[in-house]
C-alpha angles and dihedrals in degrees: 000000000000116000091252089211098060088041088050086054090046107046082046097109093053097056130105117246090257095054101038075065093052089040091054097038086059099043086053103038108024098142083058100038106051095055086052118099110225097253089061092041085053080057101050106054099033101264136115126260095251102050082062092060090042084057099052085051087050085058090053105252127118104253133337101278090066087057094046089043084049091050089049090056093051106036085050089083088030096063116103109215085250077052093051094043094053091044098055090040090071098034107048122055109235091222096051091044100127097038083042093057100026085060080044095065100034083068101043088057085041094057086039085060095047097043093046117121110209094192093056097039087048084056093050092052097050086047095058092038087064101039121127090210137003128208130182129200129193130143135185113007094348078060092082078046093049090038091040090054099033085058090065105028086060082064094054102037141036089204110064125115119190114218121191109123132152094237123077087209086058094060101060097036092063094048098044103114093047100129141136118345091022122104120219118209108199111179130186147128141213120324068050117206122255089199089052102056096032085063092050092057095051088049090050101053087045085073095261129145108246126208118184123197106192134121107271149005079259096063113104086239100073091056087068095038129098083197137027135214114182126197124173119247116174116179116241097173139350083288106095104232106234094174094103101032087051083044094057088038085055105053086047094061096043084049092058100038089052080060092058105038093144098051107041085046081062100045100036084047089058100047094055078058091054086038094060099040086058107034102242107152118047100242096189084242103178111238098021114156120246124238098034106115 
């Protein structure tokens, strides 16, 4: 999709007086401006309700509400987190905060579930059954998702590297050798990172097979991806929310692990074993003696 906002400074010259008002309104106050009903942009600017709608149509969209949903996909990645916090600060009730995020996610999961794509997650999953090695990026708060998925996926597998590191050189030190017959997991959501999907793209053009896991076909990362998994993650706040994007990491586990009953039972079967020997878990054994863990 067009960035809306470039099209908005383009299409600039054509536009009415009214809506050269609502056009520049948006391009300098977008975080404002895409959370605001017509009617309160109208408002806002001077116009009537109806000269705003006239204007999303002008931009070619259906109603305003398409316009204001297209804002909300690009800004996502635009917001700085003073933006975020400003943002949320008008928008969430500070005595409805956890009801008010908690709706939020239920949502998010919900639109995950109704924009999945079976066909597409049942081809992820064969590609990283047959990989000769996986490897699995995710830096700054992707890096819980990519940790979270490179500690089962160490159950299930012998070949996976976790990659999440604070140098960029890093980076493309540990996945050096990806090539043909590897699958690269890069996973990250809006503000997307550059290290990330630069990453991607070396691996890629190393031959190897590359999986994303972001928000949208929009996102940069699908631009350096063979497959897509895409998991909503609209920002509340200046908190990323991770809850989708953990949901759709999930399945996938338990997809692959299904695949591999047999070996993940063995594996699983000799580490209680280990789990036990060396008091790992704590069992709520009675009489137990303190201090001995």
């Amino acid at each position: 999709m067009e960035d809306i906002l470039e099209k908005m400074k383009e299409m600039y010259p054509t536009f009415s007086k009214g809506q050269k008002l609502i056009a520049s309104y948006i391009i300098d106050h977008y975080d404002k401006a895409t959370f605001m009903t017509a009617a309160k942009l109208g408002e806002k600017v001077g116009v009537s309700e109806s000269t705003v709608v006239r204007f999303a149509n002008e931009m070619g969209f259906d109603g305003y509400p398409k316009l204001q949903k297209a804002l909300r996909e690009v800004i996502k990645s635009k917001l700085t987190s003073t933006q975020r916090l400003e943002v949320s600060s008008t928008h969430i009730d500070s005595q409805s905060v956890l009801r008010t995020v908690l709706q939020s996610d239920l949502n998010k999961i919900r639109t995950t579930l109704e924009e999945a794509d079976p066909d597409n997650f049942n081809a992820i999953v064969e590609e990283i059954l047959k990989a000769k090695k996986i490897y699995i990026l995710g830096v700054r708060s992707s890096a819980a998702l990519a940790s979270f998925m490179g500690f089962y996926f160490n159950l299930i597998f012998e070949n996976v590297r976790l990659v999440h590191t604070t140098s960029v050189s890093e980076m493309f030190e540990q996945i050096i050798n990806a090539g043909e017959g590897d699958v690269v997991i890069g996973i990250s959501f809006p503000r997307y990172s550059r290290r990330t999907y630069k990453a991607m793209e070396f691996a890629r053009n190393q031959g190897a097979t590359v999986i994303a896991i972001t928000d949208n076909e929009n996102s940069p990362l699908a631009n350096y991806s063979d497959y897509c998994l895409y998991a909503r993650s609209d920002m509340v706040s200046f908190v990323d929310s991770l809850v989708a994007p953990l949901s759709v990491i999930n399945a996938l586990i338990v997809a692959i692990g299904l695949k591999r009953k047999e070996q993940v039972y063995a594996t699983l079967e000799k580490l209680e074993t280990i789990w036990d020997k060396y008091q790992v878990y704590d069992k709520g054994d009675v009489g137990t003696e303190p201090g001995n863990d």
